[in-house]
N, C-alpha and C positions, 0 to 999 in steps of 0.2 A: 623491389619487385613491382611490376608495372600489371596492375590487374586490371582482365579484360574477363572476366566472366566469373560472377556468383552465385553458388547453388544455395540453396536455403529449404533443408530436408524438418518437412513437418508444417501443417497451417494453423488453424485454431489462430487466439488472439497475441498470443508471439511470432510465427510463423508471417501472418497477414502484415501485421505494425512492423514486422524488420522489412519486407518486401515492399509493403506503400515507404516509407521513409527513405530508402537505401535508395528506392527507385526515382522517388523524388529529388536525392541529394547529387546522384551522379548522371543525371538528366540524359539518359541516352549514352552517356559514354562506359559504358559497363551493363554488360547483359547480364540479366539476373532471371533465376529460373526457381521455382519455388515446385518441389515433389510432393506429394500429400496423399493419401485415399482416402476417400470415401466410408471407405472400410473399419477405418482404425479412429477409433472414437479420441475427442477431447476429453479431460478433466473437466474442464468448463463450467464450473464452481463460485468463479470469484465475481463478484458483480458490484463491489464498491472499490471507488478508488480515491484519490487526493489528486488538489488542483490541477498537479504538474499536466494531466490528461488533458486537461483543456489547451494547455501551450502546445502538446504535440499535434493534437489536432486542427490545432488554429496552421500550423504550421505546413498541413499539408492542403489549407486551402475550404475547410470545412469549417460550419459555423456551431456555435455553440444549438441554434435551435435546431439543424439538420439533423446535429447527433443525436439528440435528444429524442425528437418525432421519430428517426429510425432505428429508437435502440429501447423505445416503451421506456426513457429516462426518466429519474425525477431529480431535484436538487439532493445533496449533501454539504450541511455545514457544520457535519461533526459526528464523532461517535459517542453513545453516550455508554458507559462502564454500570452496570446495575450490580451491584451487590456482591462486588470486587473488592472495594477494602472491606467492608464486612457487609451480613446481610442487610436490608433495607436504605443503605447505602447506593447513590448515585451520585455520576457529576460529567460532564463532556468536556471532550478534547476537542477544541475546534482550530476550524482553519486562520490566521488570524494573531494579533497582538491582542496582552494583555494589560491596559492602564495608556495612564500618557505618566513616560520618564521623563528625565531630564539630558540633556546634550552631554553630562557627565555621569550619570547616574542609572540601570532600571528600574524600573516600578517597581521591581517585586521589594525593593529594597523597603522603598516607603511601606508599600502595604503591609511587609513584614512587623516595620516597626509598628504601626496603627495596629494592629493584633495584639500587640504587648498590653494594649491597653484596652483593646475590646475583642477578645479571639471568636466573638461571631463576625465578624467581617471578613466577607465571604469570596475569595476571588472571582467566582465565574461569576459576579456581579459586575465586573468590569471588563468582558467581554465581549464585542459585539458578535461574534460568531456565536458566545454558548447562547446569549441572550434572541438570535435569532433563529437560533434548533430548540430551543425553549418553549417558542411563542411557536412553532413553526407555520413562519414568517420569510419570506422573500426580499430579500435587498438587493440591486443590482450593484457592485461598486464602482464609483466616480472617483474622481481625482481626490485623494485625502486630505483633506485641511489638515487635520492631526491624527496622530497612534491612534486614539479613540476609534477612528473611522475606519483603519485597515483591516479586514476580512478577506477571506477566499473562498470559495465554494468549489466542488467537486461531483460527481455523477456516481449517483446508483444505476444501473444500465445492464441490458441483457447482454451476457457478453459472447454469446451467439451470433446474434444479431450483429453485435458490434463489429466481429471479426469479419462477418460478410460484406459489412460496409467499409474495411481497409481492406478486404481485397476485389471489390468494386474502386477500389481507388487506384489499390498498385497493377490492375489491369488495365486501366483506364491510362496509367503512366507507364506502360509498356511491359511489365513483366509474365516473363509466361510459364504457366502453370501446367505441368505435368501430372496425370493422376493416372497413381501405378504407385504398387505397393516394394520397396526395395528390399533385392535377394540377400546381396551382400555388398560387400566393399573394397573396390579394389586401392590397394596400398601401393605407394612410389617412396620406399626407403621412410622415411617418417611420414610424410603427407598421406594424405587422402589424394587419391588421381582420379578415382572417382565411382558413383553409384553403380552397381549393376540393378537393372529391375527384372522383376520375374519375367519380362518380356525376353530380358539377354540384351533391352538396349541397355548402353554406358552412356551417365551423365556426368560430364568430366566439369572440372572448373579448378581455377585458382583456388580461392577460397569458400570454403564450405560452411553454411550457417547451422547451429542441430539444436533443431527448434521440436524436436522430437518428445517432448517430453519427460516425464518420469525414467522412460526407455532407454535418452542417452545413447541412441544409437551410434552417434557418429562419436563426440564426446569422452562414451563411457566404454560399449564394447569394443569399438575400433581400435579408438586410440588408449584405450585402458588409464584413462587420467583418475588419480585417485581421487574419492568422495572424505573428506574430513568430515566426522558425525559428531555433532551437537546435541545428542539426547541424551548427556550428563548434565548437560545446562537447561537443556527444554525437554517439561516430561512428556509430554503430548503427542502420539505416533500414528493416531486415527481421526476421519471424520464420516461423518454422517452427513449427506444433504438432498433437502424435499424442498420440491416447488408449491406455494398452498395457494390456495383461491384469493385473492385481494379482498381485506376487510377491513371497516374503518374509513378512517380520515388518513389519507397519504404521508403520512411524517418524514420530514428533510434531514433525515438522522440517522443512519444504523446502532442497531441495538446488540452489545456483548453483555450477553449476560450469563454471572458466574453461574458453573453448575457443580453437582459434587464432584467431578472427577474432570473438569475443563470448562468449558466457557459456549454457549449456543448463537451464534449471530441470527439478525433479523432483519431481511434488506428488502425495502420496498421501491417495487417497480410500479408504473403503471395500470399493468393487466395482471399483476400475480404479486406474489411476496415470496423470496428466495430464503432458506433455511437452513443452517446446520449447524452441528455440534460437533466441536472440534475435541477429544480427552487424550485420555492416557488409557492402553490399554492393558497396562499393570495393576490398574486402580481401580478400574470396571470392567468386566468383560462385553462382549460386543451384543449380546441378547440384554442386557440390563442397561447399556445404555442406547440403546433402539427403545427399547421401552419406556426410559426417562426422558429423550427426545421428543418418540411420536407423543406422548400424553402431556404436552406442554404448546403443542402448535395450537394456532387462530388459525379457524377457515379451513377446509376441507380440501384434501391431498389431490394435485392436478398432476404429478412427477411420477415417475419408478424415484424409489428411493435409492440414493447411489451413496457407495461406500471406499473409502481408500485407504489405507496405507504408507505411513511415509516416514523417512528418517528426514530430522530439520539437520539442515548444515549445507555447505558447499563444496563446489569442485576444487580440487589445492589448484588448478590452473583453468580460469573460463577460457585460455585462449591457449590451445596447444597446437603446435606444427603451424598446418592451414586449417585449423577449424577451431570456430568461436563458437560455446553455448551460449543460448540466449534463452531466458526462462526456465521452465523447470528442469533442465538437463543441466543446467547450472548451476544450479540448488535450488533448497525450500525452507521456507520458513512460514510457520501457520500466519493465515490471512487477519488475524489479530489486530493489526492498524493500515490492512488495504494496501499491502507492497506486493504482492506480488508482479500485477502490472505496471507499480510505477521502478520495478529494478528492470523489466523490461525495456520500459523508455530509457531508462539510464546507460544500458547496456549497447543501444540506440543509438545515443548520443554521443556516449564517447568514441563508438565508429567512426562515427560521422566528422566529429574533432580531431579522430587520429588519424584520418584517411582523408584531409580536405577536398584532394582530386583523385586518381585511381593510381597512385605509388604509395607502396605500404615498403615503413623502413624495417634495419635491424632491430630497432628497440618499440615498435609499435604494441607489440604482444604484451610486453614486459611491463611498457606503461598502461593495456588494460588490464593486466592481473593486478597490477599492484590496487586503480584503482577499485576494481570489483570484488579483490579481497576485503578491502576497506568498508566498502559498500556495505557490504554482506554482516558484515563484522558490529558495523553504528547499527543496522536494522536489531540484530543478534541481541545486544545489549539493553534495545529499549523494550524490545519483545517482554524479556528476561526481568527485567524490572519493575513488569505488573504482578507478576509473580510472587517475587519475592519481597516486594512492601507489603503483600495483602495481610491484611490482621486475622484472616479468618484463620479459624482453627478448626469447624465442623468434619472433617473428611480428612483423612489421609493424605490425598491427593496434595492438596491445599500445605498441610504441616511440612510435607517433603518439599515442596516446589519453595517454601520458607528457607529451607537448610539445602538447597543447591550450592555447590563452590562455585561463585562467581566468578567470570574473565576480571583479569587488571584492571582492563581499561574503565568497567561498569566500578568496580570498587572502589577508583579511583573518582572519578565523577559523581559517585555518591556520597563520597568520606569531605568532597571539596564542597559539595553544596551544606551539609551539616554542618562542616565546621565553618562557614564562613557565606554562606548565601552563593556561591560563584556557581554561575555557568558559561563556562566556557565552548565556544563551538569547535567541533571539533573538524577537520579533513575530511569531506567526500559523507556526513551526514547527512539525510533526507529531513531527521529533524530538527528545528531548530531550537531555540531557548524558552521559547514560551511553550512549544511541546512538551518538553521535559518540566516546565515548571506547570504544566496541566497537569499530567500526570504524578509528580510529587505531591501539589496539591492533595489533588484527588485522592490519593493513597495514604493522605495521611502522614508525611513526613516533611518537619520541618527544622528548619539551622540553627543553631547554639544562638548564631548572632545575627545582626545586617549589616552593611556595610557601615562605619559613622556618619559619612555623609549624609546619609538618612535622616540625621540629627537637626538638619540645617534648618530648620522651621517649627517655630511652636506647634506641637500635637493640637492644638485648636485648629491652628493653619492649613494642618495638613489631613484631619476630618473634614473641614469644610471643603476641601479640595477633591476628595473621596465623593461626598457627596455629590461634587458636582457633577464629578465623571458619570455615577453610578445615572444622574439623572440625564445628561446627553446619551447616554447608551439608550434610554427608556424611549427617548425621545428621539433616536435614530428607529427604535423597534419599532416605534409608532407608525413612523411613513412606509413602513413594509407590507404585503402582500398576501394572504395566506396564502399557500404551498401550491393546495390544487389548485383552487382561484385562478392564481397566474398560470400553471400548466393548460388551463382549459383556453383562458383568454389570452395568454403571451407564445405558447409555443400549439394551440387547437389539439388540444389534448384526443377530443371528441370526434375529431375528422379523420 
């Protein structure tokens, strides 16, 4: 099918990122029209995200410090887990390698084994990412001499802001924006033919993008695509979130911290600090955790306090007929490790891979379900996995999320790393092995054995080797930046 016209129903920061990108990719040869009102509010919640953001943006010609001055950004190089495996417990997931391996061998192996013989020896000692949301400290990254040196960094960001500045972009690249709220849908045998609006005009196209949100307009009521629900596996069905006054020293880190019936993020911008509590609303009701919530913020409430609702899981198909979901019409899964805009970008991308020029084949669809099933599926399990390591036992909440029936694939991947150290990467994962081996860490779970190889060097050898890593890391922190510092004088925080 030879497409010459893309509707893209809904704006916010999926709506905006599919119309800058799509507009960028098919350079004028495909009209693309994005519908939206004024009227119909975003979710508009999520304000931290991973690397990947920077490559999309870089991509459409924006620079890292543009984003940043226009979005009140600050740095992130990591999130830090408080009181997740049990209380008084911390440790961060960062962007980033963890040690230097060997061309045959990971780190974790050695490290594992050097534990045998001193189990304080600490991983996030050997990271430059935890060691720089630690110190919070600024590192630009250059070309790597070694693993030691490899870090990423990511944006905490208003994501308001941010959505107006992609669609400052996708206007700018020719897409044009219709605002008008839609009646209904007219149908051609399976497709969509196209929008009716309360005006009575018809906005027809090829392909239709339902960037609609929660609502699933086009997605859900139209095309009746079924939602598979994941809240046997994730207990979690509600959030809470408030904007508070900015207090303190700027920190390069988002903060998840355990509560009794879920977990409260803490994302700082700029000009404010972004907040919420994400639970279970079987475990707490919605007056007792507003209460647990508000009596735990820093800094004084700038927001209406706003509240949601939501089943975690996906669509059985993000691509039906003519119409792809992109974001929350898509699915959801709590903002936990900051996907929800990087499955955006993904969903993005493989457009953009499976559409090089504007011929879309018979099995295009087919190869993005399978990949955004997949997608959906690696997020699903690592979500699932902070859960069900945590040692806490205080709350209910907490015991049950212990005794979930876990998917294969998660059982499988954890039975592998126990019995034998293995991480294997797996198809169409966001994360990779040192993410999972953060996270195990940090949780408190560790393998029968390591690999033998690990063996190849006297434990002298290979302490003093530890050593040395531990003290290039210190000494990489050293040349770094403090956080606002650089905001004020690298990106004119002040101006």
């Amino acid at each position: 099918m030879k497409l010459e016209k893309i509707v893209i129903l809904g704006g916010g920061t999926a709506g905006w990122m599919t119309a800058a990108a799509l507009s960028k990719h098919f350079a004028n040869k495909v009209e693309i029209t994005l519908v939206e009102s004024e009227q119909i509010g975003t979710v508009g919640v999520g304000e931290a995200t991973i690397p990947t953001i920077r490559r999309f943006y870089q991509q459409l010609g924006l620079s890292d410090k543009t984003v940043i001055a226009k979005t009140n950004a600050t740095f992130k190089f990591g999130i830090e887990f408080v009181d997740w495996q049990k209380s008084g417990h911390s440790f961060i997931h960062p962007f980033g390698l963890f040690g230097q391996g060997t061309p045959s061998l990971d780190f974790h192996h050695y490290w594992l084994r050097a534990r045998t013989h001193d189990s304080t020896i600490d991983l996030q000692d050997y990271s430059l990412g935890v060691q720089l949301a630690k110190n919070n400290k600024v590192l630009m990254p250059n070309k790597p001499q070694n693993q030691l040196e490899v870090f990423d960094w990511a944006l905490h960001f208003d994501a308001a802001l941010f959505a107006r500045l992609m669609r400052e972009t996708a206007e700018t690249l020719g897409v044009n924006r219709v605002e008008a709220k839609v009646k209904s849908v007219q149908k051609s045998k399976e497709d969509i033919g196209a929008l009716i609006l309360e005006s009575g005009e018809l906005i027809s196209g090829d392909l239709f993008i339902d960037c609609s949100g929660f609502k699933a307009e086009l997605i859900g009521k139209a095309l009746e695509v079924d939602y598979l629900d994941w809240s046997n596996y994730l207990l979690c069905d509600s959030a809470i979130a408030v904007q508070t006054e900015k207090t303190g020293e700027i920190s390069n880190k988002t903060i998840s911290k355990a509560k009794s019936a879920g977990w409260q993020w803490r994302i700082p911008l700029t000009t404010r600090m972004g907040n919420g509590y994400v639970y279970s609303s079987k475990h707490i009701n919605d007056e007792d955790a507003e209460l647990e919530f508000l009596s735990s913020l820093e800094g004084d409430i700038t927001s209406a306090l706003r509240k949601f609702k939501f089943t975690p899981g996906r669509r059985a198909n993000a691509w039906q007929s003519n119409c792809v979901s992109i974001g929350l019409s898509s699915g959801f899964l709590e903002p936990l490790e900051s996907t929800s805009i990087a499955l955006i970008e993904t969903a993005i991308a493989k457009l953009i891979d499976l559409i090089p020029d504007n011929q879309i084949s018979s099995d295009t669809a087919k190869k993005f379900n399978y990949a955004t099933a997949l997608e959906y599926e690696r997020v699903r399990d690592f979500i699932i996995m902070h859960y069900v390591l945590s040692q806490r036992d205080d709350t209910q909440f907490w015991l049950d999320c212990r005794n979930v029936s876990i998917p294969e694939t998660l059982k499988s991947k954890l039975q592998n790393y126990e019995q034998n150290a293995e991480l294997k990467p797996l198809p169409w994962d966001i994360f990779g092995k040192d993410s999972w081996l953060a996270l195990l860490d940090g949780l408190g779970m560790y393998p029968r054995k390591y690999n033998e190889r690990a063996n190849n060097m006297p434990i002298e050898y290979l302490q003093k080797h530890l050593a040395f890593m531990k003290q290039e890391i210190d000494n990489l922190v050293g040349k770094g930046v403090e956080h606002e510092r650089f905001l004020r004088e690298e990106i004119n925080l002040n101006e």
